[in-house]
N, C-alpha and C positions, 0 to 999 in steps of 0.2 A: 248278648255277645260276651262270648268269655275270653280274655285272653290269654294264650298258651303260657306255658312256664318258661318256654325258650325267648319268649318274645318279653316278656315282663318277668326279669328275673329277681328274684329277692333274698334277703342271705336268712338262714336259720333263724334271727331273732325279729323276722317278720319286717327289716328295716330293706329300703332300696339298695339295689345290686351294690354300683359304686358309690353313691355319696353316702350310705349307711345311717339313715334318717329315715325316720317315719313322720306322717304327718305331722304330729303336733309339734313337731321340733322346728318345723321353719313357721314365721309370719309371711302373712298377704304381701307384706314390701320386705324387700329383697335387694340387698345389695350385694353386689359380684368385683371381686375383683380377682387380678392372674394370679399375683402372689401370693403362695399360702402367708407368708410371715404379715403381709396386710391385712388380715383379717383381723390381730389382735389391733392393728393402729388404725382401725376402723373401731372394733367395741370400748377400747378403753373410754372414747366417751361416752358409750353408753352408760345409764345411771346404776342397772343391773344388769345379770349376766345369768341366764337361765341354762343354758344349753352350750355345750361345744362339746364338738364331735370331730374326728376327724379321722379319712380312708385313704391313703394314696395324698394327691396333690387337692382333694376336695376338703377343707377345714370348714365349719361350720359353729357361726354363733348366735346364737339368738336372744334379744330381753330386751329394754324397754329404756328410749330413751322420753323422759317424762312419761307419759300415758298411753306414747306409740309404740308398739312392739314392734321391732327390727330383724330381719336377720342381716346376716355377712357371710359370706361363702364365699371362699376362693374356688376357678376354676384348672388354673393352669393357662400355658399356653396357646392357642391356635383354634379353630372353628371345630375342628373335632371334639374337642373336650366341649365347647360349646353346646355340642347337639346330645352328647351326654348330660351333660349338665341342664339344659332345658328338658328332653323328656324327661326325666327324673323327677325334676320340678314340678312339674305338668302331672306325673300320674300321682306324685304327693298330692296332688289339690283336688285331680277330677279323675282319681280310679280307685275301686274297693280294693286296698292290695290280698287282702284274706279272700275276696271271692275271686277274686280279677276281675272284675265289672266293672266298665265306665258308670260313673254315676251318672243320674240323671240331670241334674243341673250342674251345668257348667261354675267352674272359678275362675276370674282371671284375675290371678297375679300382677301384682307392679313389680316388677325388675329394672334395676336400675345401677349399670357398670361403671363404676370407677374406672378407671384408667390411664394410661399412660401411651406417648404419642408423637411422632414426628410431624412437623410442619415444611408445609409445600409449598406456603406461599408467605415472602416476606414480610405481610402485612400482618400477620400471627406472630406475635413477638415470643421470643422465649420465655417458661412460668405463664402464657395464656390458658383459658379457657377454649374447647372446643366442645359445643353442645351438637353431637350430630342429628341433622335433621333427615340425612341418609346415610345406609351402610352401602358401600357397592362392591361385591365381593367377586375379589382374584380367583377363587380359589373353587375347587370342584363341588363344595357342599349341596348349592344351587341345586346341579343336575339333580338330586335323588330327590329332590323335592319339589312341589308347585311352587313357581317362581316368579317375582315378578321380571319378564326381557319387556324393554319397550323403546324408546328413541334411543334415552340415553346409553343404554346398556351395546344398542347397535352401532351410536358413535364411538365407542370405546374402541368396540371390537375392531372396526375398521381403523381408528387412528393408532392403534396400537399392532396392528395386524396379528390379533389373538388367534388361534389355532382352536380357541374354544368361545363358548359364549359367558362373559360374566353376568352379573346377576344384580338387582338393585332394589332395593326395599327401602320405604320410610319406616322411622321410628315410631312411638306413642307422641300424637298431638299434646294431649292434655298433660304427660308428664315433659313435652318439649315446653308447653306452656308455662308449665308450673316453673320450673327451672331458668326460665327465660325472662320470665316477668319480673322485672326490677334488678336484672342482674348487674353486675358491675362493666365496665367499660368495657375489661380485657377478657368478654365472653363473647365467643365467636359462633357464630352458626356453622355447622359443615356438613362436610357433604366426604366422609368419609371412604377413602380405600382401605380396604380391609384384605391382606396376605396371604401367601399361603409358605410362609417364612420369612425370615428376617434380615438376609442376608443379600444374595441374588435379586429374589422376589420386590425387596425394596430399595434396588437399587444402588448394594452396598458389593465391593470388589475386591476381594482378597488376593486369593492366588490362581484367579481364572478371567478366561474371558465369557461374559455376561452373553446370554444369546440375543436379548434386545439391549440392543447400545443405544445407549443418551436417557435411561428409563426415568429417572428423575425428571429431566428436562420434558422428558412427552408428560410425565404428570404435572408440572408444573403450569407447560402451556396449554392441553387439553381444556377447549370451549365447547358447551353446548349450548346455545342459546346465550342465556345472561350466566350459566351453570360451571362452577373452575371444580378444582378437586383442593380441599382445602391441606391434608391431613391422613399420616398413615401408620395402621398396626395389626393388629392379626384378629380381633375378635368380633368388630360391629357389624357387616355385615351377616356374618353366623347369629346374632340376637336376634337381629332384625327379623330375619329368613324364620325363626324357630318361633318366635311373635307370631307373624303375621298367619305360620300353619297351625299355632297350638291354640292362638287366643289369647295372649295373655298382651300388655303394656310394657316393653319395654324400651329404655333409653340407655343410650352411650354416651357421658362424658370425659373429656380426654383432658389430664394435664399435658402441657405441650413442653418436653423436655429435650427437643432437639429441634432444630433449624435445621433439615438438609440442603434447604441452598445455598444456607451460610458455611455449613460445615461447623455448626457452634451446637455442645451440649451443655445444659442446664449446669451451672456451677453449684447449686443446691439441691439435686432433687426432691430431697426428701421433702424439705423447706414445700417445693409445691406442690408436692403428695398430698402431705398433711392439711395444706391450706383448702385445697381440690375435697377433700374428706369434711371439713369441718364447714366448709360453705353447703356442699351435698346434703349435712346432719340439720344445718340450720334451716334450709328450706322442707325437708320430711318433718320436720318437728312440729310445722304450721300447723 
């Protein structure tokens, strides 16, 4: 199977379309985060610094914290840049870019997002952890792809009176494990909404009226079983979805820099950015 030039495109110096990387420029683990400017408060602790690149909102570092090689890459905002940002990933690890051949053995990647997050429910304190154990996503990526719909994605629908179907994916077990095991108090499991905007979509009001009224509120209360919705932002479930078709491990964890029931932001965020990054560094380091 060859794949066309329209469909796997690459720039003149043989690197990927948009993140402008060739293979040996990213490692096996892989960290993502939205902000380009996080990329650098992601490597500074790294010990070395091989690689940085950077095209558009795709920044790119690679090198070695102790004897683990790392990267960092920003993606930007929303599930779109998402599904850019995983395929690209994906044909770095498992396509000839010079023939365009899948190779024959598979790579699967650890991916592993940083990020940042609103909370749904009071018991997530402001500066917590949320390590999701699901993404369930708002937004239309889903459709163009095998997906997982199943109860929960049908309770949604109806308690929500969606006009479409959302979409719900688990994360990587083993790196939910890893991150999980001996964590600190203020680490929560979730079960992530994931947007398709920041504004409306998450239940914020400016100078309109919202088409679903109380949107907060139905996410707050929404039950399925023992299952609430902890937590919301624009990118988990698009990893999840890009995971679960491409093969590879990945996980989303959130600093929690807003309280939307309280209507409280984070007085420090940086403060739990960086805190979020250096507990992340310490358990990859094992």
């Amino acid at each position: 199977m060859t794949i066309s030039p329209t469909d796997l495109i690459t720039n003149a110096d043989g690197s990927i379309y948009h993140l402008n990387l060739r293979p040996d420029d990213i490692a096996d683990t892989i960290i993502t985060v939205g902000d380009p400017e996080r990329v650098e408060k992601v490597s500074k602790y790294f010990d070395s610094v091989e690689v940085k690149i950077n095209k558009r909102e795709f920044v790119t570092h690679t090198g070695y914290l102790g004897k683990k090689r790392l990267s960092v890459i920003s993606s930007g905002i929303g599930t779109d840049n998402i599904e850019i940002l995983m395929n690209e990933l994906d044909a770095l690890a498992n396509i000839d870019l010079a023939t365009r051949t899948p190779f024959d053995q598979h790579k699967s990647l650890n991916i592993i997002r940083l990020g940042t997050s609103g909370s749904l429910q009071k018991e997530i304190p402001m500066e917590s952890i949320v390590v999701s154990k699901q993404g369930i996503g708002f937004d239309a990526l889903g459709y163009f792809y095998t997906s997982q719909n199943n109860s929960i994605t049908e309770s949604i629908k109806k308690y929500f009176a969606l006009d479409f179907m959302p979409y719900a994916n688990a994360g990587s077990e083993p790196l939910y494990n890893l991150f999980m095991e001996d964590s600190p108090v203020d680490w929560f499991e979730g079960n992530t909404v994931t947007c398709p905007g920041f504004y409306a979509p998450q239940g914020r009001i400016l100078r309109y009226s919202p088409k679903i009224e109380n949107l907060l509120e139905k996410f707050n209360s929404f039950r399925h079983d023992n299952l609430l919705l902890t937590n919301l932002e624009m990118e988990t479930a698009g990893y999840y979805l890009m995971g679960k078709v491409l093969g590879h491990e990945v996980l989303s964890i959130s600093a929690i820099l807003a309280s939307r029931m309280t209507n409280d932001f984070a007085k420090n965020p940086e403060r739990a950015v960086d805190n979020l990054i250096k507990l992340a560094l310490e358990k990859l380091s094992k």
